[in-house]
MARPAFI-511841 format. One record per residue (C-alpha): x, y, z; residue in one letter. Coordinates in Angstrom, 2 decimals, decimal comma, always signed. Example, Ala and Ser with C-alpha at 12.3 -4.5 7.8 and 13.67 -1.06 7.14 Angstrom:
# MARPAFI-511841
    east   north      up res
  +12,30   -4,50   +7,80   A
  +13,67   -1,06   +7,14   S
This chain:
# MARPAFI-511841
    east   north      up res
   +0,00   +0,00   +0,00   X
   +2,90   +2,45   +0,92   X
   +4,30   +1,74   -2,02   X
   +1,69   +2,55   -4,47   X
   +0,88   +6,10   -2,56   X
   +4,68   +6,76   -3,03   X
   +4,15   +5,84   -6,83   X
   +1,09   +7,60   -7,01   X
   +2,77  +11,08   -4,79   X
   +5,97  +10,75   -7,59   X
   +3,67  +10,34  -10,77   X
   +1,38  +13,92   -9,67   X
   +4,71  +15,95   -9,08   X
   +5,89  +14,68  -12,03   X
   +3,19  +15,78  -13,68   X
   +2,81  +18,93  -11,86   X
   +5,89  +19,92  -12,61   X
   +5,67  +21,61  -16,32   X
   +9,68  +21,22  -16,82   X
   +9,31  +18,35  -19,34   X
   +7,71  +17,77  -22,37   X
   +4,62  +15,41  -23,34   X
   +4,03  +13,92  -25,72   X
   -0,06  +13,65  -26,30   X
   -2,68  +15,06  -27,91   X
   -4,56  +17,37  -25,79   X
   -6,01  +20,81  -26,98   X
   -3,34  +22,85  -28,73   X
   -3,22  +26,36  -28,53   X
   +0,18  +27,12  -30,70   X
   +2,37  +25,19  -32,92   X
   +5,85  +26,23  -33,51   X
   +7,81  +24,66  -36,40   X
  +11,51  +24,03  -36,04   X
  +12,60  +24,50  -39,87   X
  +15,85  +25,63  -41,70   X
  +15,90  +29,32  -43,87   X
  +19,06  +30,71  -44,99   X
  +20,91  +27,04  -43,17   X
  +19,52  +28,45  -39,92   X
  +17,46  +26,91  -37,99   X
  +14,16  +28,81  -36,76   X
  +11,15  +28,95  -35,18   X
   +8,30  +30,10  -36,77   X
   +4,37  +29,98  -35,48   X
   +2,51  +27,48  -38,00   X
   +0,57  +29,72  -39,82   X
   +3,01  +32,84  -40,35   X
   +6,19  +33,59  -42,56   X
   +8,68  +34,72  -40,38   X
  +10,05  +34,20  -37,02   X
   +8,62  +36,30  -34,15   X
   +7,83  +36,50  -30,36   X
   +5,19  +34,38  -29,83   X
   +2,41  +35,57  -27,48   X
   +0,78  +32,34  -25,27   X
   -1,62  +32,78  -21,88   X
   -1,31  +30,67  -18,75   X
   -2,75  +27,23  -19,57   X
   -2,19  +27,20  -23,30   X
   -0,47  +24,05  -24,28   X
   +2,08  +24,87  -26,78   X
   +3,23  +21,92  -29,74   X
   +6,89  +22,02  -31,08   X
   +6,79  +20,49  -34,76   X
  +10,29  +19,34  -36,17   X
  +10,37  +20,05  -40,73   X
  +14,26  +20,19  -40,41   X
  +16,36  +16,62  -41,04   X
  +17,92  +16,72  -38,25   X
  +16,75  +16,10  -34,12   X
  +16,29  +18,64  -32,13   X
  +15,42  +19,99  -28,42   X
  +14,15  +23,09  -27,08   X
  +15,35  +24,66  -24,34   X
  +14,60  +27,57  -22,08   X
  +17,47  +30,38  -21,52   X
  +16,54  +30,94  -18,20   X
  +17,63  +29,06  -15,64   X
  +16,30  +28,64  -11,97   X
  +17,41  +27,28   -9,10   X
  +20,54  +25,45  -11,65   X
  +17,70  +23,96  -14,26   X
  +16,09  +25,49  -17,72   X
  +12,56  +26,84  -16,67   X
  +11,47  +24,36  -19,50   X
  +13,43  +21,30  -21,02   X
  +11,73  +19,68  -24,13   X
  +13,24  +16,17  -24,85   X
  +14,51  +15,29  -27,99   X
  +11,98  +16,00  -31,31   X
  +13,01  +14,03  -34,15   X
  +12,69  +14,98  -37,80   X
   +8,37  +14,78  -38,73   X
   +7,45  +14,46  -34,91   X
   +6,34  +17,03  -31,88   X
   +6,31  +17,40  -28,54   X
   +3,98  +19,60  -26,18   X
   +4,05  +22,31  -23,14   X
   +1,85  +23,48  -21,12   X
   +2,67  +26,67  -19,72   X
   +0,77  +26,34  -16,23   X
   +0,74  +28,88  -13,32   X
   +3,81  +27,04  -11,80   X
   +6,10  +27,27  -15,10   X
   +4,68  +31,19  -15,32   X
   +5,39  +32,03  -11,38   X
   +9,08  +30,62  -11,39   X
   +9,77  +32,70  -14,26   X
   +8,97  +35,49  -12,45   X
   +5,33  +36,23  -13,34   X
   +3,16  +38,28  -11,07   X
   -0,36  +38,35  -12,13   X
   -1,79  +40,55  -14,37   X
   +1,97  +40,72  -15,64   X
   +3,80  +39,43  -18,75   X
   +6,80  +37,06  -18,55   X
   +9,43  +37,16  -21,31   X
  +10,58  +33,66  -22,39   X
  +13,60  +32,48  -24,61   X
  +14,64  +29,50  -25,93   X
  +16,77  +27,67  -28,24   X
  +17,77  +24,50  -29,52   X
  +21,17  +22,70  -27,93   X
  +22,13  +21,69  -31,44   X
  +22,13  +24,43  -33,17   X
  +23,69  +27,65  -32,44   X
  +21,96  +30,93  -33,39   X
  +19,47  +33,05  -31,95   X
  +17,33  +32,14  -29,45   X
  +13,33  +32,51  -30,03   X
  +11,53  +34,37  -27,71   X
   +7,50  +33,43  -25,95   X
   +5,50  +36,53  -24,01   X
   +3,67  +34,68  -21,58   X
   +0,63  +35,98  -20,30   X
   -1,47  +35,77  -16,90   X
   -4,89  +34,47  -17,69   X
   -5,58  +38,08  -15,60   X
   -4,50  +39,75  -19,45   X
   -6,39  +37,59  -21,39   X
């Protein structure tokens, strides 16, 4: 019996958590592509031409879709506490992973509500630029 609460107490912060990636199908609110221009690569919202911020509200799940040949991961610039804020395992080419930005993700970045958090991120394979997600408090939705 002890063992399976211990199970169950690991699995929910696990899953509370927000610094990894799943991999599932719930309701999408933004899909970024990973994709080469110019031998770069970039992240562009599906949908547009060119790279910009990318504006997403506490409790939007975000997808990360790989079109470049290569794997990737995505990884937050900030770090807290000696970790990214967010860690997205490794996407390979044709596949996508997904983040939800929950209260906890938004409050260790810094957000206050009512407030907007400034996130970048990049991929560890590839050098470059880093891309860069506005995250809202559902207060400024």
């Amino acid at each position: 019996m002890c063992r399976a609460i211990c199970a169950a107490l690991v699995m929910a912060v696990t899953l509370a958590s927000g610094l990894d990636a799943q991999h599932n199908d719930s309701k999408v609110e933004k899909t970024i592509e990973l994709t080469r221009r110019d031998g770069k690569l970039t992240f562009i919202e599906h949908g547009k031409d060119n790279a910009e911020p990318i504006t997403i509200v506490v409790g939007e799940t975000v997808r990360w879709e790989n079109k470049d040949k290569q794997p990737h991961t995505v990884v937050s610039t900030l770090i807290v506490e000696g970790r990214p804020i967010f860690s997205i395992g490794v996407i390979k080419p044709g596949e996508y992973l997904t983040l939800l930005f929950d209260i906890d993700l938004y409050q260790r970045a810094g957000g206050r509500p009512a407030n907007v958090v400034t996130l970048q991120y990049h991929s560890d394979e590839q050098g470059g630029e880093p891309a860069e997600l506005r995250l809202l408090s559902a207060a400024r939705r």
